[in-house]
C-alpha positions in Angstrom: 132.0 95.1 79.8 130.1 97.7 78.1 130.6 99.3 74.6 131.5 103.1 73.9 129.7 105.4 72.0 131.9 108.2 71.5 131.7 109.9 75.2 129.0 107.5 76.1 129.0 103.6 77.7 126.5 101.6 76.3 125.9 98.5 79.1 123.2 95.4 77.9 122.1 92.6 79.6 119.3 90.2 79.0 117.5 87.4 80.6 115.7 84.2 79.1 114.4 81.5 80.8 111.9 79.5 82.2 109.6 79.7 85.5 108.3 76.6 87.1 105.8 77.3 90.3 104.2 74.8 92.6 101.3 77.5 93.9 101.3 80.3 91.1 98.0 81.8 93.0 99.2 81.7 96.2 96.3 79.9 97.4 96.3 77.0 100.4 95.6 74.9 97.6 98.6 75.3 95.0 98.0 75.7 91.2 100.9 74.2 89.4 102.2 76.5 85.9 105.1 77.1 84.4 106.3 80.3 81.8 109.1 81.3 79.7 110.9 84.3 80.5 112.2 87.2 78.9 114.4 90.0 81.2 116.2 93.0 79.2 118.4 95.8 80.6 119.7 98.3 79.0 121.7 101.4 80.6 124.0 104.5 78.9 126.4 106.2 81.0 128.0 109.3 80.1 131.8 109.4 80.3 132.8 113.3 80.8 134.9 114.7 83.1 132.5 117.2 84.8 128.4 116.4 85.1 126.6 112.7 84.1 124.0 111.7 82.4 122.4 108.1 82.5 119.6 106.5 80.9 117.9 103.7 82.2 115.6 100.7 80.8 114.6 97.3 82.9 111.5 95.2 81.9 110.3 91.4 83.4 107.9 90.2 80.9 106.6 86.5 81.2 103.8 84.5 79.5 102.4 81.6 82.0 101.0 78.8 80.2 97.6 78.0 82.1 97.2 81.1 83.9 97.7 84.4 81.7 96.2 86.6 83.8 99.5 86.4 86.3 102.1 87.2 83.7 104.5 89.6 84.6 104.3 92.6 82.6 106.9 94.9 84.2 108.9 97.7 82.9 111.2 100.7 84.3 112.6 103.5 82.7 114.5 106.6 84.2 116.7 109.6 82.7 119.1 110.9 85.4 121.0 114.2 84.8 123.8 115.7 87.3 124.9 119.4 86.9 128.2 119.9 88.6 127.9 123.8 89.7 131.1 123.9 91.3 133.9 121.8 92.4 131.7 121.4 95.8 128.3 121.8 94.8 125.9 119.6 92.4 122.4 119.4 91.3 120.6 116.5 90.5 117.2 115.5 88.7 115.4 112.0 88.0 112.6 111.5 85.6 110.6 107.4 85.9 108.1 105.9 84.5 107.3 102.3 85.8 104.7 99.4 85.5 104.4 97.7 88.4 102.1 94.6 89.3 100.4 94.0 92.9 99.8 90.8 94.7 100.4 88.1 96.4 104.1 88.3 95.5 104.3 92.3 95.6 107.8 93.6 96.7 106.5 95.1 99.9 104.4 93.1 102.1 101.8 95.8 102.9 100.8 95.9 98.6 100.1 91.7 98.6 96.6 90.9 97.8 94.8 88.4 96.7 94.8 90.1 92.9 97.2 91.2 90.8 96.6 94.6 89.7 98.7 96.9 87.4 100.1 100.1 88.7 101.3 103.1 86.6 104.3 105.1 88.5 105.8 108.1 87.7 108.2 110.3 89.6 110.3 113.0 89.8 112.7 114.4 92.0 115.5 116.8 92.5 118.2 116.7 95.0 121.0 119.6 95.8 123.8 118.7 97.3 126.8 120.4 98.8 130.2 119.7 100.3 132.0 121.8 103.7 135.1 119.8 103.5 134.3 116.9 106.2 130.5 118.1 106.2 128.2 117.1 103.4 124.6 118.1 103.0 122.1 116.7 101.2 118.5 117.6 100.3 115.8 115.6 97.9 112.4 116.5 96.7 109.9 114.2 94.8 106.7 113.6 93.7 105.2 110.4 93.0 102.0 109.3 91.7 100.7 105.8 91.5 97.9 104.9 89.4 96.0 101.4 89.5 94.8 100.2 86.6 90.8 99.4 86.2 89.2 96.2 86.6 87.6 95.1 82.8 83.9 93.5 82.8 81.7 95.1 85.0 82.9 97.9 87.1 82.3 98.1 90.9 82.3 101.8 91.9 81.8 103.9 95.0 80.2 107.5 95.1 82.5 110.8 96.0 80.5 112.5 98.2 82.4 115.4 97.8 82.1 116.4 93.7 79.2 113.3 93.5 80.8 111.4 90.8 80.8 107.5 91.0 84.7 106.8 90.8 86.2 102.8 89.9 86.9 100.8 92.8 90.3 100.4 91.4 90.9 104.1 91.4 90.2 104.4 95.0 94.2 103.1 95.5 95.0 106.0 93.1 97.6 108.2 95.3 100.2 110.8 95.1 103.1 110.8 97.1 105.3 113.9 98.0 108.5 113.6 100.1 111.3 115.9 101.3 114.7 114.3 102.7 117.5 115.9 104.2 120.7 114.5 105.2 124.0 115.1 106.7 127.1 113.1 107.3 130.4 113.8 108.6 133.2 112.1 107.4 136.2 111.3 110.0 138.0 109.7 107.6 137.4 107.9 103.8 136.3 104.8 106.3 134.2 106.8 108.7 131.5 109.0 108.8 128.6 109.6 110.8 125.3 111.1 109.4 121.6 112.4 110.5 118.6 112.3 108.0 115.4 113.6 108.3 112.3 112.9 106.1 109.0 114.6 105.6 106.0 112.5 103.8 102.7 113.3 102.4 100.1 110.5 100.6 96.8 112.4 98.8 94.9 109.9 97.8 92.1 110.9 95.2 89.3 109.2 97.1 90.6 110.5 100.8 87.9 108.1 102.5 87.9 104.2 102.7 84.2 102.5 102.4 84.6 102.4 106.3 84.9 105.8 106.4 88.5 105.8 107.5 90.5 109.0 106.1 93.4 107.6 103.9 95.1 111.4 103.1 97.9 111.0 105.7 101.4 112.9 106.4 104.4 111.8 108.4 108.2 111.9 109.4 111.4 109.8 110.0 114.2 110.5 111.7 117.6 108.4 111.2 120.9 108.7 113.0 123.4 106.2 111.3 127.4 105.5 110.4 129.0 104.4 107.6 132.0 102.3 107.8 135.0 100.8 106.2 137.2 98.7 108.7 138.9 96.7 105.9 138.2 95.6 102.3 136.6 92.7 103.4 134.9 93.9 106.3 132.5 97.5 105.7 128.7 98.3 105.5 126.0 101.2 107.0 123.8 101.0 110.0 121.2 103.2 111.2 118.4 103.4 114.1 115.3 105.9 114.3 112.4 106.8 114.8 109.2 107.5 112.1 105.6 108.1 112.4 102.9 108.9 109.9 99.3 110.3 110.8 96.0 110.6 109.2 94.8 114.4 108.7 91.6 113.9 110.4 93.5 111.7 113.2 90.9 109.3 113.4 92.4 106.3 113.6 95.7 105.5 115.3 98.8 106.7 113.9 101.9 104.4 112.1 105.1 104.8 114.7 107.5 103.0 115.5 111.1 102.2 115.6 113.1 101.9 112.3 116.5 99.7 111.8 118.2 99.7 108.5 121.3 98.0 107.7 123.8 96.6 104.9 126.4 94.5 106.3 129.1 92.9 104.1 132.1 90.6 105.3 134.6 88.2 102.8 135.9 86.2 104.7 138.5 85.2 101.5 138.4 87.0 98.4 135.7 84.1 97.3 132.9 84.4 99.6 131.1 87.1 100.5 128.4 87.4 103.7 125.7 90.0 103.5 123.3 91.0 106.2 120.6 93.3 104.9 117.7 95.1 107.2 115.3 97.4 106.3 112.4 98.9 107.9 109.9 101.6 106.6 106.8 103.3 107.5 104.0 102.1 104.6 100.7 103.3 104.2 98.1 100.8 103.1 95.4 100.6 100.6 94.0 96.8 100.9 93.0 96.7 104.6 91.0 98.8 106.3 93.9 100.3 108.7 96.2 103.5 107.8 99.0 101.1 107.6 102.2 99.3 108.9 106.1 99.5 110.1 106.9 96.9 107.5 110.2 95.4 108.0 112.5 93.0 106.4 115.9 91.0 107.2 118.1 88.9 104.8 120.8 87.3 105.3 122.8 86.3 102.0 126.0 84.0 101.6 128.1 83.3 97.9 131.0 81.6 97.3 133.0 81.0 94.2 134.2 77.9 93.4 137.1 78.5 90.8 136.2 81.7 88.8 133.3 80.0 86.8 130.9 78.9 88.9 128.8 80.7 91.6 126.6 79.4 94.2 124.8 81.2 96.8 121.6 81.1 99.9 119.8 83.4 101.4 117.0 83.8 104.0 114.8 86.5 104.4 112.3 87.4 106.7 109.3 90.6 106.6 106.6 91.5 108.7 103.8 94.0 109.2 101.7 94.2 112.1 98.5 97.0 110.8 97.7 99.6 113.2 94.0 99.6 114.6 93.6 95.8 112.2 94.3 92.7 114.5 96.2 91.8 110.9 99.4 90.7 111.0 101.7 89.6 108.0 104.7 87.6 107.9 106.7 85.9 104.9 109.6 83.8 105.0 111.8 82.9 101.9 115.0 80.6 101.5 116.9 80.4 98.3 119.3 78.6 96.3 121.3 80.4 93.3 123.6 78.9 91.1 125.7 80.8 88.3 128.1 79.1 85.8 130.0 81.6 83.6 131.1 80.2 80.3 133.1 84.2 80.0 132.1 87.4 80.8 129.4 87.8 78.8 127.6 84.3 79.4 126.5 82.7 81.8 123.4 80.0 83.1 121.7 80.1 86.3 119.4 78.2 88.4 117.5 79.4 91.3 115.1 77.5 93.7 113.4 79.9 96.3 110.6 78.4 98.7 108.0 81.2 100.1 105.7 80.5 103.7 103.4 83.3 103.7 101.4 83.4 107.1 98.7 85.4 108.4 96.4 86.0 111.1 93.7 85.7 108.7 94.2 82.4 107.8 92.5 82.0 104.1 95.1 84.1 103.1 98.3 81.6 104.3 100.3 79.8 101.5 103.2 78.1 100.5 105.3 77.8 97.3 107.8 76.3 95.7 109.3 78.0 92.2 112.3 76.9 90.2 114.1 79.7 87.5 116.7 78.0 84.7 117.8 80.0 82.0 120.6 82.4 80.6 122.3 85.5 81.3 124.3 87.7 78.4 125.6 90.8 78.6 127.6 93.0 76.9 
């Protein structure tokens, strides 16, 4: 796959189908809708034999036919650059710029609300990274901002006490987020290593004080001690267990701590089937409860098998949770999933998913179930 351009690999891949949803609003009471769907993907990779470039589009756009206000309207776009300084030493930087969409079906559990709500994210980060023979080190900077888009109509606004200006309820959410990582693995062998990371964090929001009058500027660590490994081509994955807490600067209210487990697991049992167990936990401020935040984490467990070469089915289940500090809230959401693939050749294929989604709460009004469908078609190039 993929088409050059002189010293450059051009890779395409699109998306079109069709969305059906029992509970589109993620209410107790469903709202049945449906949408067409339109994916693109788009990625260049450069093809030289020292340093990389890579350029990076992905958009989800879809147009619901009763209820247009919960159209997806997502985009990504990043420009990567590596400098190779030496034959042990390289430079890194990343440039993004992504819409995102909160609510009730938000990526991470700690964003769902009960509105969706456009977010504006841009990054950039740089990351050096050096290799001692066995020993390589690692160190990442970045800065992120995320912006939330304003409500239209009539504009709700609280007073900054500070500068008194009246700022848009929306833009109370606005934050910045700065982060410095280092990491260090040793490798024993290609199948391996063992590694320690570290992680400092910093949110500034631009309204630091809820309408409670909790302080949301906050700052934090992580600590991770973790192995990669390799005991066969069918058998190979990371694992790692720590620690991480984040504070608020005027430490009144209790902090975000907690023990973190992240994991990617993969076993084929035959060259056909493929098992993967996938954990993730993370430290995540929040900006739609009145608490700093949660440990959020998540487990999936994934299965896919191919029957001949043309035809791929596959389940998973997946479980996250977040239990807010100094909140009695507590958030949990199951999924299960069905995916079928059917290749016609490389470059075509069509699909059908079914995934069913229990969202359950402590506050109850905000519990829901749904039931959503995807057909459609996959090309690439």
């Amino acid at each position: 796959l993929g088409t050059r351009i002189g010293n450059f690999l051009i890779f395409a891949e699109a998306e079109l189908g069709g969305i059906f949803t029992d509970n589109l609003l993620g209410t107790p009471i469903g709202s049945t809708d449906y949408a067409f769907e339109f994916a693109p993907e788009v990625r260049l990779e450069s093809n030289w034999a020292r340093h990389a470039f890579e350029a990076e589009f992905t958009a989800d756009r879809s147009w619901f036919n009763t209820f247009s206000v919960e159209d997806d309207k997502i985009y990504a776009a990043f420009l990567r650059g590596r400098l190779d300084v030496g034959a042990r030493t390289n430079l890194e930087l990343e440039l993004g710029k992504a819409q995102t969409q909160d609510g009730r079906n938000a990526t991470n559990i700690t964003n769902t609300a009960g509105f969706r709500t456009t977010v504006q994210e841009k990054q950039i980060s740089a990351t050096a990274t050096h290799n001692f023979n066995r020993l390589t080190v690692e160190v990442e900077g970045s800065i992120s901002t995320f912006d939330y888009e304003d409500l239209t109509g009539v504009q709700l606004a609280i007073v900054d006490a500070v500068v008194g200006r009246e700022i848009p309820q929306e833009d109370v959410r606005d934050y910045r987020e700065n982060k410095l990582t280092m990491r260090g693995i040793y490798k024993f062998n290609p199948d391996l290593g063992l590694y320690i990371e570290g992680e400092r964090a910093e949110d500034v929001y631009e309204q630091p004080v809820k309408f409670s009058g909790l302080t949301r500027d906050s700052s934090g660590l992580a600590i991770l001690a973790g192995t990669t490994f390799a005991f066969s081509d069918a058998f190979y994955g990371d694992i790692s267990v720590g620690w991480g807490e984040q504070n608020s600067i005027a430490n009144d209210t209790a902090p975000i701590e907690g023990v973190l487990f992240n994991a990617d697991i993969v076993w084929m049992p035959s060259p056909m089937t493929l098992v993967e167990f996938i954990a993730s936990s993370s430290i995540d401020t929040a900006n739609t409860v009145d608490s700093l935040g949660a440990v959020s984490r998540s487990y999936r467990l994934s299965l896919q098998h191919a029957f001949w070469r043309y035809l791929v089915v596959g389940g998973y289940l997946s479980y996250e949770t977040a239990d807010y500090v100094d909140n009695p809230l507590v958030d949990d959401r199951m999924r299960e999933g069905l995916t079928f693939e059917y290749f016609f050749n490389p470059n075509m294929s069509v699909y059908t998913r079914y995934e069913h989604t229990d969202f359950m709460s402590t506050n109850r009004s905000s519990e829901y179930t749904e039931n959503e469908v995807r057909i459609g078609m996959r090309i690439r190039n």
